[in-house]
N, C-alpha and C positions, 0 to 999 in steps of 0.2 A: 474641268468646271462642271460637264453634266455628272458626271460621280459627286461630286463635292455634293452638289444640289438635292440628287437622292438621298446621299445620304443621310442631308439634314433634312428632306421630309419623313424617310424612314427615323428618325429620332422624333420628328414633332408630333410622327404618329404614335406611337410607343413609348415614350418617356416618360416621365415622371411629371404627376398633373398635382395642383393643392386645390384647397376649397379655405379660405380664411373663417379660424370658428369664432363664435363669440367671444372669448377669450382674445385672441387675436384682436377683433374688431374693435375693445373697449381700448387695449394695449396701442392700437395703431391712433386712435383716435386721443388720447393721453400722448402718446409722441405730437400728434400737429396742435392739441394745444397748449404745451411746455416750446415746441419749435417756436410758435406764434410768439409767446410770453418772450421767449431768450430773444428773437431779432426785436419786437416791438421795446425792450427792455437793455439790449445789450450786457444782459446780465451772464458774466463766465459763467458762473456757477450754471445756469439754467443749460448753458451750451456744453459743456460739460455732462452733463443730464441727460442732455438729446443726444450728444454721442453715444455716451453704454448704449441707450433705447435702443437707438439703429442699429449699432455692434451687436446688440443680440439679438435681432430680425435676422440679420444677415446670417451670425452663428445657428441661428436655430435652424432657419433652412436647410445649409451646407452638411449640419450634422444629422438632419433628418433626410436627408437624402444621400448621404453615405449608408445609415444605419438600410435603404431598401435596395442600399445597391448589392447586384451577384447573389443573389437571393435565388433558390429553386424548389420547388418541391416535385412528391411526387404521391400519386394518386392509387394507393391498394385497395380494391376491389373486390368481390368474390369470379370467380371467372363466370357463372349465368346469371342474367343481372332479369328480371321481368318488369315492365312495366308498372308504373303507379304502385308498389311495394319499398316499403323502406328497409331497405339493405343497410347493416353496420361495415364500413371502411377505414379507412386508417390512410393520414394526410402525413406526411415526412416534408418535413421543411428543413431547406443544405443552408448554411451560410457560407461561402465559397470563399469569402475575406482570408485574409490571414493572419491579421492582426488585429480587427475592430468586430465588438460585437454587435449583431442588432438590438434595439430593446424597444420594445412595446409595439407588438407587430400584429396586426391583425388581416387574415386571409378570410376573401367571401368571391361567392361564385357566382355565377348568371342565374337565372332561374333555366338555363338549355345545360347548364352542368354538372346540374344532379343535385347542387350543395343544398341542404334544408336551411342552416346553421351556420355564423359567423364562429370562425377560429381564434384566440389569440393566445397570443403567444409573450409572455414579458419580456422573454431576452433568451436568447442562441449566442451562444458560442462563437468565438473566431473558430474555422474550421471543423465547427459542429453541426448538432443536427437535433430535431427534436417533433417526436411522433404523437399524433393524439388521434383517438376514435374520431370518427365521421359519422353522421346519418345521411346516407343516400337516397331520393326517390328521382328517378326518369318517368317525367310524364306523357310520352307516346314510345314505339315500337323505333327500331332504328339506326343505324348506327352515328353515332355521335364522335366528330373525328378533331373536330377543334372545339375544346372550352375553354371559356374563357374564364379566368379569374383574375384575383385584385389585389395586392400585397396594399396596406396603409398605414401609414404611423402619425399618430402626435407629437411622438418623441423630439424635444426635449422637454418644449415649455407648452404645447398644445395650444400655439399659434394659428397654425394651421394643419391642416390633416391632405397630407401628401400622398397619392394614390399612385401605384406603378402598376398598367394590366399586366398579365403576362399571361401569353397563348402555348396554351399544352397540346403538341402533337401527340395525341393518343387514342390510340383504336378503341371506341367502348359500342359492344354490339348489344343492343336494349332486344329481349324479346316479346311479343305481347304480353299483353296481361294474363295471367293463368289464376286469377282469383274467382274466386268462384258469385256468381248475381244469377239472382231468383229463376231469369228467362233461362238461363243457359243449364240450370236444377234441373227443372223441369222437365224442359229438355232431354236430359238425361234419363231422369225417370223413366220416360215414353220409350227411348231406347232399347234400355236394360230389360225391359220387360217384354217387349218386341223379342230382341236378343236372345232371352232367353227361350221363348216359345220356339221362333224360329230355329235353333238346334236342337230342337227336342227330336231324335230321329224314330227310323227302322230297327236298327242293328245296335250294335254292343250292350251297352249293358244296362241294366230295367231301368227304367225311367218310372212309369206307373202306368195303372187301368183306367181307360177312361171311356165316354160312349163311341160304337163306333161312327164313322161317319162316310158320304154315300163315295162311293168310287175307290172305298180302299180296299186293301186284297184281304179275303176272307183269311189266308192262313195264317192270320195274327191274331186268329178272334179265341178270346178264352171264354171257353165252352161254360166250365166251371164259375166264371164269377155272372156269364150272361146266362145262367142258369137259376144263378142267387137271386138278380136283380131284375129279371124278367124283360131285361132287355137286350141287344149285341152291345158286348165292350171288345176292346182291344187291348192287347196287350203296348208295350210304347215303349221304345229304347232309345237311350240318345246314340246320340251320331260317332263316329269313330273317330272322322277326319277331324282335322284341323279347322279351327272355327276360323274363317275372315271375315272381317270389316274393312271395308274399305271407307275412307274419307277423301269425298274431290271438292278440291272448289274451282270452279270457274271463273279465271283470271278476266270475264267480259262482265261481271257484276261492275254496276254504276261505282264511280269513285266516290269517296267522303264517307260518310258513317255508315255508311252500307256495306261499303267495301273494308271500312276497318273491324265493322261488327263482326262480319264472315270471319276474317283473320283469325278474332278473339276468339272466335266459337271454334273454330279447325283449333286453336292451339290448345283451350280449354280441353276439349274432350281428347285429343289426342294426350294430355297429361294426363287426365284422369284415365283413360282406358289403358295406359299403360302402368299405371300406380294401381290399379287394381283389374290385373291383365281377364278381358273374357274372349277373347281370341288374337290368330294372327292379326298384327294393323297392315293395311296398307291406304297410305298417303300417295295422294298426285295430282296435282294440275295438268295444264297445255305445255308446261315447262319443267314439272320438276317429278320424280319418283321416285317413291323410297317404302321398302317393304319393311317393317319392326316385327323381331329383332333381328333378319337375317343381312339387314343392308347396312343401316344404323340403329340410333337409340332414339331416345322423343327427342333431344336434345338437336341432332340432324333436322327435323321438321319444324324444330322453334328457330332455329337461324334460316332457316330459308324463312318463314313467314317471317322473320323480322326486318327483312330486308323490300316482301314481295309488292309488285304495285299490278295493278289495272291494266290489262292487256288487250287489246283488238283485235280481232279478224283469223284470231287464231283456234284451229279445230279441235273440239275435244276430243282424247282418246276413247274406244268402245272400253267398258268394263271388262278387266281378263276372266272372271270368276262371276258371271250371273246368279249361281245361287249363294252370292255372298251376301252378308246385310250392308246393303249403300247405303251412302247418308253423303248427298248433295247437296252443296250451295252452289247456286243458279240461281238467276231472275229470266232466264228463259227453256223450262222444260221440256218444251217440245222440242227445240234446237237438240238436247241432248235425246230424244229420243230418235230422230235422225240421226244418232250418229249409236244406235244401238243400245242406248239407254231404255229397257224398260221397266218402271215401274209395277203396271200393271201385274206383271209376267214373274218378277223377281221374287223370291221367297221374303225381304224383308226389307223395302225402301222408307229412306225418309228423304224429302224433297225439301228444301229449307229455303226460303225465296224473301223478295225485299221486304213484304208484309211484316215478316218474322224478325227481321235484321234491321228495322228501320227505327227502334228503341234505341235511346240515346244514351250513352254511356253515364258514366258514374265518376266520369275525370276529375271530380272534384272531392272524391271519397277517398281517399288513399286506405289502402288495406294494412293490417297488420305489418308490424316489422317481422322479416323473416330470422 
């Protein structure tokens, strides 16, 4: 008896639900008063009348609820999905029957299942199938493991519109947003230019003449053009080694827009600085590390942020590479300079704090389809 009982709660939750449309309502409302007229009248004919009515209430139902039963689809993707980007997909719908076809079917999703756009479909096949494009947008970071969608028909006479949910187990891992907004520009700008100064070395091969300046070693100084310009210049080579950058963010930034700004900004520039490589990357938090390209790809560090959350009490690691160019997010510097973080000291830091991250996103702007 308790299985019997589940079961038919798991049926009353899941089943097949109507909404009677105005159609329906005129039609219901025309049977009670032909029913009224036949008993106040006793007229066959009228009863007569009122039977077909009901006989196809009843028909209509049964065949519109055959037409959504054994119904499945299935959900094509591209495999890296970004936030607030509209992705084109591709929906397959089964009919699993094998002898009745559905007709006039229309598929729509939650607003947590990506779908922009209702489906329909006029009619599938017994033991068919039929595929149509999707536009897709996921509006936060995340992985999304159950959606939910909606199979619905009118089918036959658009009495009523019978709706069947149906819950898709399927893994979809949303990355932040990699679109590009003015702060995060900018941003970059200040980097690049940074970036570039900062490797401008000693050694290998000529960079350019410039004035000298106090504390460097004389035997860089060209005689010849501070001879020209009457003043010391130096000669200027860039560097040989390997350029790094390092990106950390500090998993103890405040939760909510602060902490999803930071996300967007690690994921942003780590796209870009690998789309347009100016050195080794290295990413890392309190929990995660990853050196581009010797560990993984960017793709490694956009699933870890799309997953990452707000962390406590946990110590950041020292920088391996101090004259690399850092670029922190933290709302508390000093903490990381206790743990060997300096600024000051480093060839080329940027500090990036809640001031900067406390700009409120753009969620309501969807970007280009990709």
């Amino acid at each position: 008896m308790k299985r019997l009982w589940t079961r038919l709660r798991e049926w009353m939750a899941t089943g097949v639900r109507q909404q009677v449309t105005s159609s329906g309502l005129l039609f219901t409302l025309a049977s009670l008063v032909i029913g009224f007229a036949a008993f106040a009248s006793a007229n066959n004919l009228l009863f007569l009348i009122l039977a077909a009515m009901l006989s196809t209430l009843l028909i209509s139902g049964f065949v519109s609820r055959l037409s959504l039963a054994n119904l499945r689809f299935e959900l094509l993707h591209p495999e890296h999905l970004p936030a607030r980007r509209r992705i084109s997909g591709r929906v397959v719908i089964y009919n699993e029957k094998s002898y009745m076809p559905s007709f006039s079917i229309t598929l729509a999703g939650t607003p947590e299942s990506g779908f922009e756009n209702e489906l329909y479909f006029p009619s599938i096949a017994a033991g068919g199938s039929m595929e149509e494009p999707v536009n897709l947008m996921f509006p936060h970071r995340g992985a999304y493991k159950e959606n939910t969608f909606t199979f619905s028909t009118r089918f036959p006479f658009g009495f009523t519109e019978r709706r069947a949910p149906v819950h898709v187990t399927q893994d979809i891992l949303v990355y932040p947003s990699v679109d590009p907004r003015p702060e995060l520009e900018a941003l970059l700008d200040g980097i690049t230019g940074e970036i570039q100064a900062h490797f401008r070395g000693l050694s290998g091969e000529f960079y350019r003449i410039r004035p000298y300046e106090p504390l460097e070693s004389a035997r860089h100084v060209d005689w010849r053009a501070t001879a020209h310009t009457g003043d010391l210049q130096v000669r200027e080579f860039s560097r040989e080694e390997e350029r790094s950058i390092i990106i950390f963010l500090d998993l103890e930034l405040p939760p909510g827009d602060i902490f999803e700004n930071a996300v967007e900004c690690c994921a942003w520039l780590a796209w870009r600085l690998t789309r347009a490589p100016v050195g080794r990357l290295h990413f890392f938090t309190q929990e995660f590390n990853v050196r581009v390209p010797e560990e993984g790809e960017v793709y490694t560090i956009l699933k870890y942020l799309a997953l990452v959350s707000p962390a406590r009490g946990k110590v950041p690691p020292p920088p391996d590479d101090p004259d690399s160019v850092q670029i922190v997010f933290t709302a508390d510097p000093e903490r990381l300079r206790a743990q060997g973080w300096r600024p000051e000291t480093s060839g080329c830091s940027f500090v990036v704090g809640p001031d900067r991250l406390s700009v409120s996103r753009a969620d309501d702007q969807p970007a280009p389809s990709a």
